[in-house]
N, C-alpha and C positions, 0 to 999 in steps of 0.2 A: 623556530627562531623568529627574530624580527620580520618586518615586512615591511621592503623596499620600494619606495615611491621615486620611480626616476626622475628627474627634474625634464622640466620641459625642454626640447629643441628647437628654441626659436634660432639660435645665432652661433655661430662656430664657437666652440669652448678653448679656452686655454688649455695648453698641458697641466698646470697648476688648479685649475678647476677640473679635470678630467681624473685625476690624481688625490682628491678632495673626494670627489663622489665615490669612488672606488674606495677608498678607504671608510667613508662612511657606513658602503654596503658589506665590507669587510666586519666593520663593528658589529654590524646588527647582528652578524652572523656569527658571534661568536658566544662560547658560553656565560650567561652571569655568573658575577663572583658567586660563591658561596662562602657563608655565615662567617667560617674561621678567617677567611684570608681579610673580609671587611672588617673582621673583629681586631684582627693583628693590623691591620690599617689604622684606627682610630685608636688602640695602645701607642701606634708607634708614632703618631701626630700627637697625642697627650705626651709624648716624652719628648718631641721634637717643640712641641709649643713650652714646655717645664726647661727644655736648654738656651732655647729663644730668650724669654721671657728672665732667665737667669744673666744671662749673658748680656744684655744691655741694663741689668738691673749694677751691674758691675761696672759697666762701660761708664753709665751713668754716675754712678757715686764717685768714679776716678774725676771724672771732667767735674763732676761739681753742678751739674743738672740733674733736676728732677727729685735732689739728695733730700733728705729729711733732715732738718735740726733737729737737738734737742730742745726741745716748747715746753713750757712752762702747764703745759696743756697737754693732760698725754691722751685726754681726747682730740684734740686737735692734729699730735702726733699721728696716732693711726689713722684718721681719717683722710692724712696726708699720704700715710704710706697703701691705703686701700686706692685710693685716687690714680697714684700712683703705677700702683699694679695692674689698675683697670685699664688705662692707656698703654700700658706694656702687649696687655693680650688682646685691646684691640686694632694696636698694629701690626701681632702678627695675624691678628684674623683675617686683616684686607687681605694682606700679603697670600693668606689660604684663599681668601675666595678670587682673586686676580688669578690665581695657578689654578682651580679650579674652571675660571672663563677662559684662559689665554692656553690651558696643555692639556684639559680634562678631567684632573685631577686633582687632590690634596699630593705633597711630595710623598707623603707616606703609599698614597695610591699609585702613583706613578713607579716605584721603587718598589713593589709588588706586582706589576703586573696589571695593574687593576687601570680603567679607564670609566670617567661619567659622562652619557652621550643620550641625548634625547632618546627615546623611547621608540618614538612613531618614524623619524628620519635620522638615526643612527649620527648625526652630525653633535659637532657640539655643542654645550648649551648655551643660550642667549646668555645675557647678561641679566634681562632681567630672571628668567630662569634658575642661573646661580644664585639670584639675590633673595630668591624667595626660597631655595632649594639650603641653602647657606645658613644665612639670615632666620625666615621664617621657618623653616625646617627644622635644620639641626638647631639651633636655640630657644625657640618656644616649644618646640613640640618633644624637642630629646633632650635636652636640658633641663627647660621649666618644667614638664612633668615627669621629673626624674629618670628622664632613660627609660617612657615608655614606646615613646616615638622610634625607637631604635628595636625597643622588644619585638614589637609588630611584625619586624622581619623573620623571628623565629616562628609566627605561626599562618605566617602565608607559603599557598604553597610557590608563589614566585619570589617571595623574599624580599619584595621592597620594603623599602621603611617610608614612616612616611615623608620624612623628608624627600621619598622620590616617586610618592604619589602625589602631592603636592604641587612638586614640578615637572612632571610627565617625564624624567632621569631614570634613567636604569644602571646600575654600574656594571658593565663588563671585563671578563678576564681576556687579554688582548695578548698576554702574553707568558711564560713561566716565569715565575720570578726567578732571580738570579745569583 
């Protein structure tokens, strides 16, 4: 399993810090996910980003923001409606990678069982850690080279991708899913 670096004792600890580390070293010590459950994670955040993504698309068009006319331009048209879309998915992206810094996880992760915790200290990840794990991770590297970044995990034998070589992240299974 992991390998737990206890934190220093300079100064009495809170119960909320004592409670923090315990559970950290909890993390470490539990099994990584494996392939299906991340696999079923990332289908059910594509279905969870596709109801998002619909759903203020709809919100939108009732209040009369964001809506598209009809332009005399139907290249104009779509470029409105691409514009459009792009803003849609990249606020639900904040939105994923905020639950990612602030709980661990994507909702989809969390709702499987599954949690993202640094690697070396079982805590959760930095900010910037999410942003690069997030960000540069899953978008350039599992995105822009079609889903190879994500492949990689099928042939290590620890199974990170590399979005969580990248960020020193590990995903662990913290609990049955439900």
């Amino acid at each position: 399993m992991g390998h737990y670096v206890r934190k220093k004792q300079g100064r009495q600890r809170s119960l909320s810090e004592a409670l923090s580390e315990a559970e950290d070293e909890h993390y470490l010590d539990c099994p990584d996910a494996d392939l299906i459950t991340r696999s079923a994670a990332l289908l059910l955040d594509a279905m969870l980003l596709f109801l998002v993504v619909t759903a203020m698309d709809r919100v939108s068009r009732a209040m009369g923001i964001l809506f598209v006319q009809r332009s005399s331009s139907e290249q104009m048209e779509l470029t409105l409606r691409v514009v459009s879309l792009a803003v849609k998915i990249m606020v639900y992206y904040v939105i994923d990678i905020w639950a990612v810094f602030r709980w661990g996880g994507s909702f989809a992760k969390i709702l499987l069982g599954l949690r993202v915790i640094d690697r070396e200290t079982g805590g959760r990840l930095t900010f910037s850690q999410t942003l690069v794990r997030e960000v540069f991770g899953k978008i350039l590297l599992g995105v822009g080279t079609l889903g190879i970044g994500w492949a990689v995990a099928a042939f290590r034998a620890d199974r990170l991708a590399l979005q969580d070589l990248v960020s020193r992240s590990v995903v662990k299974k913290v609990r049955q899913a439900t």
